[in-house]
Every structure is written in structure tokens, then in C-alpha cells.
C-alpha positions as CSV (number, residue, x, y, z in Angstrom):
1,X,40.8,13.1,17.6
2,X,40.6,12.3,21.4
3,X,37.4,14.7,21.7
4,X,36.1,11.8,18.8
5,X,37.3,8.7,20.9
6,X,35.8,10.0,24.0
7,X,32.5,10.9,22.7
8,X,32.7,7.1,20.7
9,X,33.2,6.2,24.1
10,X,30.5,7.5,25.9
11,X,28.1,6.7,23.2
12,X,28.9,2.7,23.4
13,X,28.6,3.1,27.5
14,X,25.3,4.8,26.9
15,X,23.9,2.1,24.7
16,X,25.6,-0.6,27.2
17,X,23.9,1.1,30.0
18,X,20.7,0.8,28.2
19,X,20.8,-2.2,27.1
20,X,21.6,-3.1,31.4
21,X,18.5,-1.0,32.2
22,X,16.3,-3.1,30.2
23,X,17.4,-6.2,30.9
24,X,17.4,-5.4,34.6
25,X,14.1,-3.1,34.5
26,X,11.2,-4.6,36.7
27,X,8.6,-4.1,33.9
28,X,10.5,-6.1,31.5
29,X,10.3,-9.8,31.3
30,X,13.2,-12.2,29.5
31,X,11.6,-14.7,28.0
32,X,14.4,-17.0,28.3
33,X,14.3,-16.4,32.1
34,X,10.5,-18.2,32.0
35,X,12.5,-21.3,29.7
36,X,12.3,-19.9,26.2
37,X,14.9,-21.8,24.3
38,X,15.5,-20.0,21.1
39,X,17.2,-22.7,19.6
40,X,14.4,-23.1,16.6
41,X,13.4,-26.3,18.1
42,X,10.8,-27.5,20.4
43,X,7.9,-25.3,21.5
44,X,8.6,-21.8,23.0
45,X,4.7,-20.9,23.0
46,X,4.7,-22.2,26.7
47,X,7.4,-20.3,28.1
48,X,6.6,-16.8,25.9
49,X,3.4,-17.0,27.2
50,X,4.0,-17.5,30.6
51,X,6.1,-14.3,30.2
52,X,3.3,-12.6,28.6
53,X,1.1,-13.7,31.6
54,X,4.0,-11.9,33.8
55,X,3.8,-8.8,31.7
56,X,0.0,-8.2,31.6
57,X,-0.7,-6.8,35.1
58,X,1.9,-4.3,34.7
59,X,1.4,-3.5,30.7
60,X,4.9,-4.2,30.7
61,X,8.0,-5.5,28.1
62,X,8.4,-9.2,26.9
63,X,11.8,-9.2,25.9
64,X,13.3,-11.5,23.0
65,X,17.2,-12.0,23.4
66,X,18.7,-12.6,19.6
67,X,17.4,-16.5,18.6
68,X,15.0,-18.5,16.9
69,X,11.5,-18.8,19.1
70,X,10.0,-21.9,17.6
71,X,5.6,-21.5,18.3
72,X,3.0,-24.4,18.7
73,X,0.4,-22.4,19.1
74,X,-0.2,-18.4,18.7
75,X,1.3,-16.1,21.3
76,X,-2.1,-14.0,22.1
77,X,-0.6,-10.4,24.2
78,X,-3.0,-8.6,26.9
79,X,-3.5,-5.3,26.0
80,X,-0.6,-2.3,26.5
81,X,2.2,-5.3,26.3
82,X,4.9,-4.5,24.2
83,X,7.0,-7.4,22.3
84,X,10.4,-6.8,22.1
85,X,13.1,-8.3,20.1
86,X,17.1,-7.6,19.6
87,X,16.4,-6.7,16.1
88,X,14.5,-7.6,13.3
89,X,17.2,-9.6,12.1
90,X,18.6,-10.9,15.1
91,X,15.0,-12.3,17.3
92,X,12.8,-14.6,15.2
93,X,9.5,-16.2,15.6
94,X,9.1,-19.2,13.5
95,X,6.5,-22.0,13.3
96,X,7.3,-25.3,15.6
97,X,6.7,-28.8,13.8
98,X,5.0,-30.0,16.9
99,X,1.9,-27.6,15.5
100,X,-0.5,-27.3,13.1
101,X,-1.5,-23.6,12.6
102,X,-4.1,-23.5,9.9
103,X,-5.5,-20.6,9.5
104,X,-3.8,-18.5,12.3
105,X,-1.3,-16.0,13.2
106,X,1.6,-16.6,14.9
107,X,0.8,-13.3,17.2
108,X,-2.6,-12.5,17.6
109,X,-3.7,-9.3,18.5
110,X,-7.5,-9.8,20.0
111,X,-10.1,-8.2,21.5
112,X,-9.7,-6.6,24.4
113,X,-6.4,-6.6,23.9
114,X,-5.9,-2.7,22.9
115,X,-2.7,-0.8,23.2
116,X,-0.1,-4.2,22.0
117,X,3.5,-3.4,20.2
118,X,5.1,-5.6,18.6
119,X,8.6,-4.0,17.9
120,X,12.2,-5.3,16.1
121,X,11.3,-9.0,15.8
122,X,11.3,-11.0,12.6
123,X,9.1,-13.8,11.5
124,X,9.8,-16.9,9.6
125,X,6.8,-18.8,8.0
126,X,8.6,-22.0,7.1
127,X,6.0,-22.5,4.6
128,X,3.0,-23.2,6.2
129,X,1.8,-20.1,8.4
130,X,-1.3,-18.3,7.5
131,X,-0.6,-14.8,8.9
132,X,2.5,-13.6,10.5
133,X,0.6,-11.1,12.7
134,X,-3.0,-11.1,13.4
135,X,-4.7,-7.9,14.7
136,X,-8.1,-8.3,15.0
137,X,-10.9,-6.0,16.8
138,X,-8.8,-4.0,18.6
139,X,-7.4,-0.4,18.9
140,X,-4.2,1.5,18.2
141,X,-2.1,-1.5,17.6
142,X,1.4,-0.7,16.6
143,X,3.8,-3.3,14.6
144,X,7.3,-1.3,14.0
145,X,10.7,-2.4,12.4
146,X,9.6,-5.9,12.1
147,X,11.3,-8.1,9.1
148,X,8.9,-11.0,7.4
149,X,10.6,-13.7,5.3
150,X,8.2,-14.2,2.5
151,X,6.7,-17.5,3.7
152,X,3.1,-16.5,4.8
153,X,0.2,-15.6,3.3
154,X,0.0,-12.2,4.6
155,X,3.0,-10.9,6.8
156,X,0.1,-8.3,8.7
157,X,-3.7,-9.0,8.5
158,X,-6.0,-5.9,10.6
159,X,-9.2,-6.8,10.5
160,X,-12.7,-7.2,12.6
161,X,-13.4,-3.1,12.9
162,X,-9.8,-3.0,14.1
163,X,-9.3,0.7,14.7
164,X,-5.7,3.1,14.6
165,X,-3.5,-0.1,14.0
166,X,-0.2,1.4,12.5
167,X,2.4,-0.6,10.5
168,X,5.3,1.1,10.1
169,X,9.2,0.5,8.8
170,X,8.0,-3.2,8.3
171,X,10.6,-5.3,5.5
172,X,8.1,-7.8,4.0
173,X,10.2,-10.6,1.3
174,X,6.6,-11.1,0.1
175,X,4.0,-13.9,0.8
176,X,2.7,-16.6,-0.4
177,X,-0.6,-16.4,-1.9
178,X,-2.5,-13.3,-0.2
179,X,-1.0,-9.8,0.3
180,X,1.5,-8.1,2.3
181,X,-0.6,-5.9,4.4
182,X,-4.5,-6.4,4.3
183,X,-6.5,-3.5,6.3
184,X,-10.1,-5.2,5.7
185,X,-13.0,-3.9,7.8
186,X,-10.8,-1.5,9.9
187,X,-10.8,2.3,9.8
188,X,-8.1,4.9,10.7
189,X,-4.9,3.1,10.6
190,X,-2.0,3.3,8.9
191,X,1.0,1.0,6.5
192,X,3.9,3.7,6.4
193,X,7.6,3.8,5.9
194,X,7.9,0.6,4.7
195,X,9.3,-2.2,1.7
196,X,7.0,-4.5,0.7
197,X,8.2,-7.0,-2.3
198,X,6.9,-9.9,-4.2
199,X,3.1,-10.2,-2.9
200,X,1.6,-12.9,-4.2
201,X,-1.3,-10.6,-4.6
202,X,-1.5,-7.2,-4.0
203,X,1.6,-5.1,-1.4
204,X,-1.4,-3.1,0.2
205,X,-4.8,-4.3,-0.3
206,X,-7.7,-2.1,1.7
207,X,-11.2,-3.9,2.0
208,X,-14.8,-3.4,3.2
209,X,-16.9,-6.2,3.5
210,X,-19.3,-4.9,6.3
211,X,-21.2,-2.0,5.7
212,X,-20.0,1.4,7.7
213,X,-15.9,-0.3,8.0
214,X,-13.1,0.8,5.9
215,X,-12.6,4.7,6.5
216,X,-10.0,7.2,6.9
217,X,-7.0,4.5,5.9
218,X,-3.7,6.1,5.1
219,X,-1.0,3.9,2.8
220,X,2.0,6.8,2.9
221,X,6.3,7.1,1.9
222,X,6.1,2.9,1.4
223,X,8.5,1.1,-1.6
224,X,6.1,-1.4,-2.9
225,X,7.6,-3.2,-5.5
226,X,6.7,-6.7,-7.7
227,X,3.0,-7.1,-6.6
228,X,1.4,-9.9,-8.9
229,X,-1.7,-7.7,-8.9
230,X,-1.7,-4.1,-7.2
231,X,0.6,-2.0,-5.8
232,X,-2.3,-0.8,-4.2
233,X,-5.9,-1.5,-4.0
234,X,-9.0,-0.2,-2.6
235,X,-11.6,-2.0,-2.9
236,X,-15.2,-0.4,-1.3
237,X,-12.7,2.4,0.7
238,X,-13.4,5.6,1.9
239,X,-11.4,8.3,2.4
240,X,-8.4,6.3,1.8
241,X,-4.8,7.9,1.6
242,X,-2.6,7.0,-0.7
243,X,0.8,9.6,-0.8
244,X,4.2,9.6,-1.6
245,X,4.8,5.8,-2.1
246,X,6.9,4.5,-4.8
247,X,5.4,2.0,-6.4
248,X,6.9,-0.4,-9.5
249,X,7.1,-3.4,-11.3
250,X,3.3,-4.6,-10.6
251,X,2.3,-7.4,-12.4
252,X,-1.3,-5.5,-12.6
253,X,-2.2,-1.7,-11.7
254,X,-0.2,0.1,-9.6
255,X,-3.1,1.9,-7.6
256,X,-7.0,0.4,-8.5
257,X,-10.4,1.1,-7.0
258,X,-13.6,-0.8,-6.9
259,X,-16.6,-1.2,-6.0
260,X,-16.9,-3.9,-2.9
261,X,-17.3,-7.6,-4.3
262,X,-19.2,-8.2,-1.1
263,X,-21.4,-6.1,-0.4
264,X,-21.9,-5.2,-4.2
265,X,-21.9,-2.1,-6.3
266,X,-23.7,0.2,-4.1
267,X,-20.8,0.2,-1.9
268,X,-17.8,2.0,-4.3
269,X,-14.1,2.9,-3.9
270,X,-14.9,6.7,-2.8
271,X,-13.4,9.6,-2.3
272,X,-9.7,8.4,-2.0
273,X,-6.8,10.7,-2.5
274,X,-4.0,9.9,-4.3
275,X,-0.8,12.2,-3.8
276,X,2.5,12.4,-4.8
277,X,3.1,9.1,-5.9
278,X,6.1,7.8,-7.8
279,X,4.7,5.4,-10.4
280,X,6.8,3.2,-12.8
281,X,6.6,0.2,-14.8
282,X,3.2,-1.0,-14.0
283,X,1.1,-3.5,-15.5
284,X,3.7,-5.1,-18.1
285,X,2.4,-8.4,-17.5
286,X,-1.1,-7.8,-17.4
287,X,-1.4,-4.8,-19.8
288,X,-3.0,-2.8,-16.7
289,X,-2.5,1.3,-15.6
290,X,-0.9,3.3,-13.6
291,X,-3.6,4.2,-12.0
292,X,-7.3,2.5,-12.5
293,X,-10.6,4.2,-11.5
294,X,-13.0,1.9,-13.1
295,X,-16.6,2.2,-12.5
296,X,-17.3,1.7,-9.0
297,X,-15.3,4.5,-8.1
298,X,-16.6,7.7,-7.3
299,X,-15.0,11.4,-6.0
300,X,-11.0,10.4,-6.0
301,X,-8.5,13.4,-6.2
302,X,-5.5,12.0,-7.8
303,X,-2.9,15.0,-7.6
304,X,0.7,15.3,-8.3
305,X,1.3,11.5,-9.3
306,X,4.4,10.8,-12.1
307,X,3.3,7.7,-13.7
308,X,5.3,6.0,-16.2
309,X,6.1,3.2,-18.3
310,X,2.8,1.8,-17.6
311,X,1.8,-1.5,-19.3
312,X,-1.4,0.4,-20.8
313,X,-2.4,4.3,-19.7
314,X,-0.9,5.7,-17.2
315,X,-4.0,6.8,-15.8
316,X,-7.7,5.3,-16.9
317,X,-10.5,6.9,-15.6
318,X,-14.4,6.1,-14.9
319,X,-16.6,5.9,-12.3
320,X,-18.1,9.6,-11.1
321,X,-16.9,12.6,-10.4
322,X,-13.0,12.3,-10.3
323,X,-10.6,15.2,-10.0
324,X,-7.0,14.5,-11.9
325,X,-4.4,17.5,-11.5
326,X,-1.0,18.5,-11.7
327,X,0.0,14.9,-12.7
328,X,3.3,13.8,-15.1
329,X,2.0,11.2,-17.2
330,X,4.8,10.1,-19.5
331,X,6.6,7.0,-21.4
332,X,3.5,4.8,-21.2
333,X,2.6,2.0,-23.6
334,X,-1.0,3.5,-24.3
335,X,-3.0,6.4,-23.7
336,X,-1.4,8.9,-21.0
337,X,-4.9,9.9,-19.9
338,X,-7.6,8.0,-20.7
339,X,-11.4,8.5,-20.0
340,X,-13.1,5.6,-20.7
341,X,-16.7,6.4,-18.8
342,X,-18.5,7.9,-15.9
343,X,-19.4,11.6,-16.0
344,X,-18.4,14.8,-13.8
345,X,-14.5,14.2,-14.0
346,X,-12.3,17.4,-13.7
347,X,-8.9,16.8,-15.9
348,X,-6.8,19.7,-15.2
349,X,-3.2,20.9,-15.5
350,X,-2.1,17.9,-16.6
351,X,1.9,17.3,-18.3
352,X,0.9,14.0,-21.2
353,X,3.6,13.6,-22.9
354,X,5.4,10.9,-24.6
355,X,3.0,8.2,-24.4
356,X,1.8,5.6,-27.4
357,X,5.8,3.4,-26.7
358,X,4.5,0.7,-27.9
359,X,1.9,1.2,-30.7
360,X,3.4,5.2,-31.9
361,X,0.6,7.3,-33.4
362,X,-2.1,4.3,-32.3
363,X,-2.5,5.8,-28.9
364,X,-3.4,9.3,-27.5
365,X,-2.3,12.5,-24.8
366,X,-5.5,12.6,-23.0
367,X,-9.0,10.2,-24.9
368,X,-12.3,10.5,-23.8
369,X,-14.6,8.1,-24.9
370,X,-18.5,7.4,-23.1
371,X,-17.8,10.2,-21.1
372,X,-20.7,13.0,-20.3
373,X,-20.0,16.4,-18.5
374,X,-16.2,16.3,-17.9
375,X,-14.5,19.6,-18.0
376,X,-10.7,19.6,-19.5
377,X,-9.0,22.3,-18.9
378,X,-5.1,23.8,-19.0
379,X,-3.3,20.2,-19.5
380,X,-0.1,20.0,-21.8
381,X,0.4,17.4,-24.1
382,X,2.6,16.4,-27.0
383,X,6.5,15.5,-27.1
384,X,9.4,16.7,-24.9
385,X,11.6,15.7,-27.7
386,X,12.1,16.1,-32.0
387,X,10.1,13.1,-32.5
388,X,6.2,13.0,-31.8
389,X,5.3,10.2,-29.9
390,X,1.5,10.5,-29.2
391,X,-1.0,10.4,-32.0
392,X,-4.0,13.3,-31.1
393,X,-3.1,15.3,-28.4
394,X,-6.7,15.4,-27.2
395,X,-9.3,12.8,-28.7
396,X,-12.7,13.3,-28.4
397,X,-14.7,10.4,-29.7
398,X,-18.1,9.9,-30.7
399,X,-19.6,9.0,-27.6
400,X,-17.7,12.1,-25.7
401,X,-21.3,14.3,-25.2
402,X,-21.2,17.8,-23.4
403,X,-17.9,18.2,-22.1
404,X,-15.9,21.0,-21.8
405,X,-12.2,22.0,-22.8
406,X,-10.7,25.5,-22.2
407,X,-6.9,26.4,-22.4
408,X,-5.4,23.1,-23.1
409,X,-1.5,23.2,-25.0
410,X,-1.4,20.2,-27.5
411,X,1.2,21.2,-30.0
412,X,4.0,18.4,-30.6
413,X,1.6,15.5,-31.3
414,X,2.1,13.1,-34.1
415,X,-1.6,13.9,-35.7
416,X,-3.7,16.7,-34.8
417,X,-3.9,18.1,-31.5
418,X,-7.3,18.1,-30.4
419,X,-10.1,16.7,-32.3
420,X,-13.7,16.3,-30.9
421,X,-16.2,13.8,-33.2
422,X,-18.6,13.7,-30.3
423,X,-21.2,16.0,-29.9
424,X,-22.3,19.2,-27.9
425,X,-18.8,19.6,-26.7
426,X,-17.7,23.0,-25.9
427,X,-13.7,24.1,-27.0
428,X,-12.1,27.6,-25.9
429,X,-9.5,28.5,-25.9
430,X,-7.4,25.6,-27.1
431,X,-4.1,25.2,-29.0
């Protein structure tokens, strides 16, 4: 017991002494000791920025004491300046009423301004602010353990070929008409490790709308729950990472592709990869997937998902050339798997089970419909209980032309297990 109180002890002087060292350390600047109020009233912008001014020579720490900051205008960092608070719960920024933002952040992040943190502060929109944090053309931007109240239209917008910006351990309430997170035009950064809730579009939205921008992205380990739209969505990605999120309750898909609505259909979703996701209760609302490749996607590899209760299929698939394997696709209102499209898909090992909840015997393990040249191969499907669920364990209808299916299980299904009424389709080994 004493060895416990004296290391409790040493622990609290340790985090007193480091709490002294900051305050007293030469690189970091108090912004109440440049006239920062904190109070929530008035206009802070002035005095923040003056410490901002302080810290720029030295790339050092602006430090926010627990308080409200109230902003007039944006705070705008120099690059490799940190921004500091207590903690996310404890140091706010908020919007002053002597200023109009419009269409602006409360910190922006611009070029050359490379190398910014932004670290333990929260933000309050008050109903009016655009974007929480702005980071735009710039490089390895990091925003960590920051708390956003719901009121803005995005919480973090990266955009103007920003590159390496990382969003991690963020708490976003939600927003108020755009996304939590936007990464549009920007390659090679990251949204990780965090809870986004209640956008009023989609928790993660990825976007190119100039030609060569949007590559490498990683969404990973995030809780994104009660999206309006998408948990997720790419739209004219490439090589986007999507793994080990949990994402549920979305009004629409949970993860969707497409092609980009600016630059047009010759610029598709492509080659994303899909991992290890934790889908659940998707698309109620709007009667969307799990997962949606539509046509303008081309090349995902969508691997080890568990998708379920889906407002529709758990997974519908398009577009070219898509790899689906090793995925639990269970409980959903439609289809499990449905190919609806597209040609060259790979559908392999596979668990489809227990899908057609709401229409029993109406809806299939694994369709294919429209699809050419898709090879099917080693997926179970049927029921994991008594009662068959599905109707066909594999349907293939008319307009399924030259595709191949070799070693597939589809016992347990309410009709038969695999029936093929298209033509030059090639079964082996099936039961």
C-alpha cells in the first residue's frame, strides 16, 4: 500500500512538473499572456494571433488554458506551429458575434503553412460556421484528440492537393449539412481512430474533382455511425483504404463508390480496398447496401467485411473487375451478394447466409444478373439455422453469359441451390 501511494505520488508530481515545463518553456506561448480572454465573449482572434505571430519564428507551441476562445475572424498558423489546448473538452474555439464567417474555417491551414498541429482543442459552431478546420494545400498536417459539437458543416475539410494531412482520435457530434471529414483533391492522408456521428451527409466522404488528386487515402479502426448518406464514400478515388471501421446505422450505404460527378465517368472509384470492416444496419432508410460498387467502379478488393442487416444486399456489385473474398454476409433484407453488372468480378469464399429478412424465399445467397465473365468459386451459402431463409442459393439469370462456378456449398436454401437460366455458363464442381 505505501509502495502504491508513493508511486500515485510521483506520478501526480510528474504530470505537475510537466504541466510547469510547458507553461514555463520558451517555445511555448499562453495565449492569455498576449490578452486572450476565454470568456466566450468578445474577439480573441487578435490576441491568438499575435501569439501565433510569437510562435512562427521558432515553430513553436500556442498554448490554450481551459476556456471559451471566441474568433472574428480565422486563426491562420505558420507552418510547424502546434495549437495546443487543455483538452478537448476543457479549451474551445467558438465563433464571436462581432463576425461574419461565411464560408470559412475557424483555423485555416494554408499554403505554405506545412508541418501545423492542432492538438486537444474543441470547437463550437454556434450554428453558423462553415468548417471547423480548414487544411488546404499543404503538407503533413496533423489534427489529434480534437472534439467538434455538431454545429458546422464539416468538422475537417483537406482539400487543394493537400498532401499527408492525418485526422486522428477526432469526436465529431455531427454537422450540419456537409460531412464529417471531407478529403477532396488530396492524396496520402489519413481519418483514423476516430467517432464520427450524425453527418448530415456522409462520416467520410473522399473526392476528386481535378484530374491526377485523390490517391493513396486511408479511412482505418474509425466508429462511424448515423450518416444520412454513407458511412463512407469514394467518389473518383484511387487506391483508397478503407479497414477495420465499424460502421452502422447509415441512412444510405455504408461504403459506396463512383465514378467522379466532375470530371465525369472516365474518372471511376478504382482500385480501393476494403478490409475488415464491421458492417451493420445500413441503408434502412433508403433501402441501400452494405457495400455499393455501382458502375463507375472498377478493380476494388473487398476482403474480410461482416456485413449485416443491411436495408437491401449486403454487398451489390458492378462496375469492372472486382475481387470479393472471405466476406460474412448475413441477416440482410435482400440478396447477400448481388451482381447486378460489369464483367471480370472474382466472388470467392464467400459465407451468404441468412439473407432475404424481409421478403423470405423472394431474395437470393449470391444473384448475378447482366454480368459477363465472372468466376464464382468456393462461397457457402444457405441457413445457419432449421429454417431456410434465402430462396436459390446461387441464381443465375438470363442475362448471366459466360461465367464460371467451381466448388461452391449451397445446401440449406429455401429453393434450389444453384440454378443458371443464362447461357454459356460453366458449373463444376457445385453442391
Amino acid at each position: 500500500m505505501i509502495r502504491l501511494v508513493r508511486t500515485s505520488v510521483l506520478v501526480l508530481l510528474c504530470l505537475s512538473c510537466a504541466s510547469l515545463g510547458l507553461a514555463q518553456s520558451a517555445d511555448v506561448f499562453n495565449v492569455k499572456s498576449f490578452g486572450a480572454r476565454g470568456d466566450g465573449t468578445g474577439d480573441d482572434a487578435p490576441a491568438i494571433s499575435a501569439a501565433l505571430a510569437a510562435a512562427a519564428p521558432v515553430h513553436g507551441t500556442v498554448y490554450f488554458p481551459p476556456g471559451t476562445y471566441a474568433l472574428a475572424n480565422p486563426l491562420t498558423p505558420a507552418a510547424s506551429v502546434t495549437l495546443l489546448g487543455s483538452s478537448r473538452r476543457s479549451s474551445f474555439l467558438t465563433l464571436s458575434r462581432l463576425g461574419t464567417f461565411g464560408n470559412r474555417g475557424l483555423i485555416e491551414v494554408r499554403a505554405p503553412a506545412d508541418r501545423v498541429q492542432i492538438r486537444d482543442l474543441g470547437f463550437v459552431g454556434a450554428g453558423s460556421g462553415y468548417q471547423a478546420i480548414a487544411i488546404l494545400g499543404v503538407q503533413d498536417t496533423r489534427v489529434e484528440r480534437c472534439w467538434f459539437d455538431g454545429d458546422f458543416w464539416w468538422a475537417v475539410f483537406v482539400g487543394s492537393s493537400s498532401r499527408g494531412a492525418r485526422i486522428a482520435d477526432i469526436i465529431s457530434e455531427g454537422t450540419l449539412g456537409a460531412h464529417s471529414v471531407e478529403i477532396n483533391d488530396s492524396s496520402y492522408c489519413e481519418v483514423a481512430d476516430s467517432h464520427l456521428k450524425n453527418s448530415r451527409s456522409n462520416g467520410v466522404e473522399i473526392y476528386q474533382r481535378t484530374a491526377g488528386e485523390c490517391v493513396g487515402n486511408r479511412i482505418v479502426r474509425n466508429n462511424i455511425d448515423t450518416a444520412q448518406y454513407s458511412g463512407v464514400a469514394l467518389i473518383g478515388d484511387r487506391q483508397s483504404i478503407v479497414a477495420d471501421n465499424t460502421i452502422h446505422d447509415s441512412g444510405g450505404n455504408a461504403i459506396r463508390g463512383l465514378y467522379s460527378e466532375v470530371l465525369g465517368s472516365g474518372y471511376p472509384s478504382t482500385a480501393a480496398v476494403i478490409s475488415g470492416n464491421v458492417l451493420v444496419g445500413n441503408g434502412i432508410v433508403g433501402g441501400e447496401h452494405g457495400i455499393s460498387l455501382p458502375p463507375g467502379t472498377v478493380a476494388w478488393t473487398v476482403k474480410g467485411n461482416s456485413v449485416t442487416a443491411s436495408g437491401n444486399c449486403g454487398i451489390y456489385v458492378a462496375g469492372i473487375a472486382h475481387t470479393l473474398s472471405g466476406n460474412t454476409v448475413f441477416g440482410n433484407q435482400g440478396h447477400g451478394i448481388y451482381a447486378s453488372g460489369g464483367s471480370g468480378h472474382v466472388i470467392s469464399s464467400n459465407v451468404v447466409v441468412d439473407n432475404s429478412v424481409v421478403w423470405p424465399g423472394a431474395r437470393d445467397g449470391i444473384r448475378v444478373d447482366t454480368t459477363t465473365g465472372a468466376t464464382i468459386t468456393g462461397n457457402r451459402t444457405g441457413s445457419s439455422g432449421a429454417t431456410a431463409q434465402q430462396g436459390y442459393g446461387i441464381l443465375l439469370l438470363s442475362n448471366a453469359i459466360n461465367n464460371i462456378l467451381t466448388g461452391n456449398t449451397t445446401v440449406g436454401n429455401m429453393y434450389s441451390g444453384l440454378t443458371s437460366l443464362g447461357s454459356g455458363n460453366t458449373l463444376t464442381g457445385n453442391r
